[in-house]
VOMAR-344579 format. One record per residue (C-alpha): x, y negated, z negated; residue in three letters; residue number from 1. Coordinates in steps of 0.05 Angstrom, whole numbers. Layout:
<sites>
       px       py       pz   figu   miba
        X        Y        Z    ALA    NUM
...
</sites>
This chain:
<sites>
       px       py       pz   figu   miba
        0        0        0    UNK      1
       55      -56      -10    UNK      2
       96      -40       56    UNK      3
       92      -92      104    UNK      4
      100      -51      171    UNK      5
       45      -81      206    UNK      6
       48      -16      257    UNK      7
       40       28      207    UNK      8
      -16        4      179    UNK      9
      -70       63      177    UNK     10
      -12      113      159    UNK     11
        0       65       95    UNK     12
      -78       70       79    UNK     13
      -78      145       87    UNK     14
      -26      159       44    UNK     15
      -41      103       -3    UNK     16
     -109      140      -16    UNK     17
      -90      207       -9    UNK     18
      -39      192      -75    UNK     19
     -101      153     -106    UNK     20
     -137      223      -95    UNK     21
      -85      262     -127    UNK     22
      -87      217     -182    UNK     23
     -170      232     -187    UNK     24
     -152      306     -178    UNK     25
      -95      304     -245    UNK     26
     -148      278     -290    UNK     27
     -222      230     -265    UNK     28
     -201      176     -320    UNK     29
     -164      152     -268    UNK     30
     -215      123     -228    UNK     31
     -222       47     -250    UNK     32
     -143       41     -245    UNK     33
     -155       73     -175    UNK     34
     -204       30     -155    UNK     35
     -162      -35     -176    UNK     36
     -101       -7     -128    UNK     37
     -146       14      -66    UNK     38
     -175      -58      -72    UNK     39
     -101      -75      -74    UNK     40
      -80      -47      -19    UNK     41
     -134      -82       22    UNK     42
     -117     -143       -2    UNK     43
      -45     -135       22    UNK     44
      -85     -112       94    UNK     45
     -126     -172       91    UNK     46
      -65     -209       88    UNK     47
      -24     -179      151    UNK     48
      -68     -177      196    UNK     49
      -81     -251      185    UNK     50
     -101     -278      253    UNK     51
     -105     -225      296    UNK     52
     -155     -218      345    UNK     53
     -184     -148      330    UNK     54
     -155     -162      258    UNK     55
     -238     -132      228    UNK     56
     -226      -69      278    UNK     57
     -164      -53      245    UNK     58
     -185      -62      172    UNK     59
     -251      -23      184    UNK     60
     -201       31      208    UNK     61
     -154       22      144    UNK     62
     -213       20       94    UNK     63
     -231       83      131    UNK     64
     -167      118      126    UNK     65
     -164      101       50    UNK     66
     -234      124       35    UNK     67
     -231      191       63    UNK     68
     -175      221       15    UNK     69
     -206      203      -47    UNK     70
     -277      222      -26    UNK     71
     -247      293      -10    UNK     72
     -211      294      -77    UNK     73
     -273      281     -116    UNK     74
     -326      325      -74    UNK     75
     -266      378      -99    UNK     76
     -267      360     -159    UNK     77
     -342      367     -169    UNK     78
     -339      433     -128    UNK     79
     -283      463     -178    UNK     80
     -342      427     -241    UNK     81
     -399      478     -207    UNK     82
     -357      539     -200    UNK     83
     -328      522     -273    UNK     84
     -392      504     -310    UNK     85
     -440      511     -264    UNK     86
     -460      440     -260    UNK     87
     -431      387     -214    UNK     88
     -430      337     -264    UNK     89
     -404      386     -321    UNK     90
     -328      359     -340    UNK     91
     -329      413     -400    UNK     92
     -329      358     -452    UNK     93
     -396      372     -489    UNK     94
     -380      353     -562    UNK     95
     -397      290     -589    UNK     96
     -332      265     -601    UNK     97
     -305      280     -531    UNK     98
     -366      237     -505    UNK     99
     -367      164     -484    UNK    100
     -405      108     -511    UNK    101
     -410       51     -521    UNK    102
     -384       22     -592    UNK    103
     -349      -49     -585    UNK    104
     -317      -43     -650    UNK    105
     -287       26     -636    UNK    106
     -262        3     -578    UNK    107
     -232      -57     -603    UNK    108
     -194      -15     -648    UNK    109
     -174       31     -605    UNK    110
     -140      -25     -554    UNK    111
     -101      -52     -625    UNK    112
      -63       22     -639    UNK    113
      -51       33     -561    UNK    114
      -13      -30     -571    UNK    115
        9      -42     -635    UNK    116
        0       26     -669    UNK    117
       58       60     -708    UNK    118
       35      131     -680    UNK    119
       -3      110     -619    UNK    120
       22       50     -583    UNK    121
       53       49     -505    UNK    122
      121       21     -543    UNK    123
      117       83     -580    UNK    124
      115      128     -527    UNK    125
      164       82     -472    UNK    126
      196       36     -521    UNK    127
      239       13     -444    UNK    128
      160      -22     -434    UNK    129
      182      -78     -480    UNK    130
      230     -103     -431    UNK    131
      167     -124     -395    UNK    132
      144     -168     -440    UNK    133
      203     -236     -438    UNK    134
      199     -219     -358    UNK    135
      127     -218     -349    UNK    136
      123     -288     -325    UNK    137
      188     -271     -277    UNK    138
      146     -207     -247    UNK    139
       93     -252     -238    UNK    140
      125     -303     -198    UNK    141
      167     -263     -158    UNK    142
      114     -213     -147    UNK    143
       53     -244     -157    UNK    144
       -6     -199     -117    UNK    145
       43     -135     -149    UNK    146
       41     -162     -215    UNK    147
      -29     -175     -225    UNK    148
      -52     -102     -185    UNK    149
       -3      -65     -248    UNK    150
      -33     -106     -295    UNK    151
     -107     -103     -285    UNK    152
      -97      -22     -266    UNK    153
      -74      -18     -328    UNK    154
     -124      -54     -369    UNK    155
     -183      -13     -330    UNK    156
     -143       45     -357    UNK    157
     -138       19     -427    UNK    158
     -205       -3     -424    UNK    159
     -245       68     -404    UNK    160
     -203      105     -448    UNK    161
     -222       59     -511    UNK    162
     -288       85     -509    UNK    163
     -276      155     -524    UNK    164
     -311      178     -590    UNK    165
     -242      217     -613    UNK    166
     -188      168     -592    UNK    167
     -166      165     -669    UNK    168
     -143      232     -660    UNK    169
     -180      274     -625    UNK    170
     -180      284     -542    UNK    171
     -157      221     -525    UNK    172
      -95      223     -574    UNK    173
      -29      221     -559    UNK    174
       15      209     -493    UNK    175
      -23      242     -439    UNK    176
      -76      185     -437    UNK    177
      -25      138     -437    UNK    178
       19      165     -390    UNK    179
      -17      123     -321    UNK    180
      -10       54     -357    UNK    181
       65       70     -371    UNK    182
       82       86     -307    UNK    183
       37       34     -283    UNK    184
       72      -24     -322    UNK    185
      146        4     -313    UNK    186
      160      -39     -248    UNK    187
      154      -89     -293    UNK    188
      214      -75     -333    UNK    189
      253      -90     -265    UNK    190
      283     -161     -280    UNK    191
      312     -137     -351    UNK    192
      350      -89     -314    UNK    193
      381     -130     -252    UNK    194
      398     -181     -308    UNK    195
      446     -128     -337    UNK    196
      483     -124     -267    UNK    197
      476     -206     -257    UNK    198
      498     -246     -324    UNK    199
      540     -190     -342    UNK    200
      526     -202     -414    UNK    201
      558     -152     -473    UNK    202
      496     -169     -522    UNK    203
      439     -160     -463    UNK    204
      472      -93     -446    UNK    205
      473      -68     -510    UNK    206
      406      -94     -529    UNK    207
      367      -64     -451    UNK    208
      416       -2     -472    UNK    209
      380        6     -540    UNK    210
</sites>
């Protein structure tokens, strides 16, 4: 989705969504994030094929591309649900604390220990994540339609998951949940990194090294 070959433009989008189907494949919670990327990736399409003549032609054509891996994923999905459970819909969750709902003050708390939590927290889990945070301004400016696609993925993430009855410690506890916003936010870390190479500093070595 972020190349800039203009020629290869429905290759891009049929990769780009078959990897978004993958990700719907690995586990459904991934769906908002995916949603926030394949909108991504047609905003970067949107922006190439800026005045071209048969510029809706080829974004139809994109969008199309795009669609069709995910769709497939999740019809497979669904199909694996019915042979499974017997029920299309069935995800094999049926307890009440594996259930969402709809609690504001449960999920406020669970957005506070993804963040700031001495057993659950991102840092915990990819401490390298608070490199991000004195570059996040950087990202943004260097990368700004990037920047924003990583962040808002992430919070769609963050924000589905906080809804699950058990996040305290029950199926949405521990790493594997947390695993898409990681790698999600990583790029991030980028310009803490190259600054190890460029001021050549002994204390910002140590300190990214740490």
């Amino acid at each position: 989705f972020s190349d800039r070959n203009k020629g290869k433009l429905e290759q891009r989008a049929f990769f780009g969504g078959l990897s978004l189907g993958v990700a719907l494949l690995v586990r459904p919670t991934a769906a908002p994030a995916a949603v926030v990327l394949w909108m991504y990736g047609g905003l970067v399409a949107w922006k190439e094929t800026g005045g071209e003549a048969d510029r809706r032609q080829k974004l139809i054509r994109a969008a199309s591309f795009a669609t069709l891996a995910p769709l497939l994923c999740v019809v497979l999905y669904l199909y694996y649900n019915y042979l499974q459970f017997g029920n299309f819909l069935q995800f094999g969750y049926s307890a009440r604390e594996e259930q969402f709902f709809l609690d504001l003050d449960l999920a406020f708390k669970a957005l506070l220990a993804y963040l700031i939590s001495p057993t659950l927290s991102i840092f915990l889990f990819a401490p390298a994540l608070l490199l991000a945070i004195p570059h996040l301004r950087e990202s943004l400016r260097r990368w700004p339609l990037e920047a924003k696609a990583l962040l808002l993925a992430s919070a769609a993430h963050l924000l589905l998951i906080s809804f699950y009855g058990g996040w305290h410690g029950g199926v949405a506890y521990g790493p594997r949940y947390m695993l898409a916003p990681i790698l999600l936010l990583m790029p991030l870390t980028l310009p803490a990194f190259e600054r190890v190479v460029q001021i050549g500093s002994l204390r910002w070595r140590i300190a990214v090294g740490a």
